[in-house]
C-alpha positions in Angstrom: -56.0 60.9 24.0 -54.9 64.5 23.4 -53.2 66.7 26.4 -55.8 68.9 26.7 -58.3 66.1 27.1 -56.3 64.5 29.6 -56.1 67.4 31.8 -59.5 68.3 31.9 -59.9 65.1 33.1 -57.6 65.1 35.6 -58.7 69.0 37.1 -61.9 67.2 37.0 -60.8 64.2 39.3 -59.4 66.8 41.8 -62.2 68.5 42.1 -64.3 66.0 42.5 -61.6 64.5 45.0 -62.1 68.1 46.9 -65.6 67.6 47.6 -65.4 64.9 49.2 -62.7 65.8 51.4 -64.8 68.8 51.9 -67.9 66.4 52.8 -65.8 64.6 54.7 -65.2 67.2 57.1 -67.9 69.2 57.5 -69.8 65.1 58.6 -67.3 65.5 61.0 -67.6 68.7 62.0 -71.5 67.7 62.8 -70.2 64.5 64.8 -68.4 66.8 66.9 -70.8 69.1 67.2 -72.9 66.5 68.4 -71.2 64.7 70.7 -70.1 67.9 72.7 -69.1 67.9 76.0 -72.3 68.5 77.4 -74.3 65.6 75.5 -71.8 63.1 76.9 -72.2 64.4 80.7 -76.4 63.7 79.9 -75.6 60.8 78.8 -73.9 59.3 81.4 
């Protein structure tokens, strides 16, 4: 495997690794969104 394979493959992984994270966050952005404050009082 030549360097220049290998480090498309690896700028690759990190993106891939950012999306995630990024999907990650914005789920829980929308959890917390959800479960604001005010939902929780009706609920209760």
């Amino acid at each position: 495997m030549t360097l220049e394979c290998y480090r498309r493959i690896s700028i690759c992984a990190l993106q891939v690794v950012g999306r995630l994270q990024d999907h990650r966050l914005c789920n829980q952005k929308i959890r917390n969104v959800r479960l604001s404050p005010e939902e929780l009082k009706k609920r209760t």
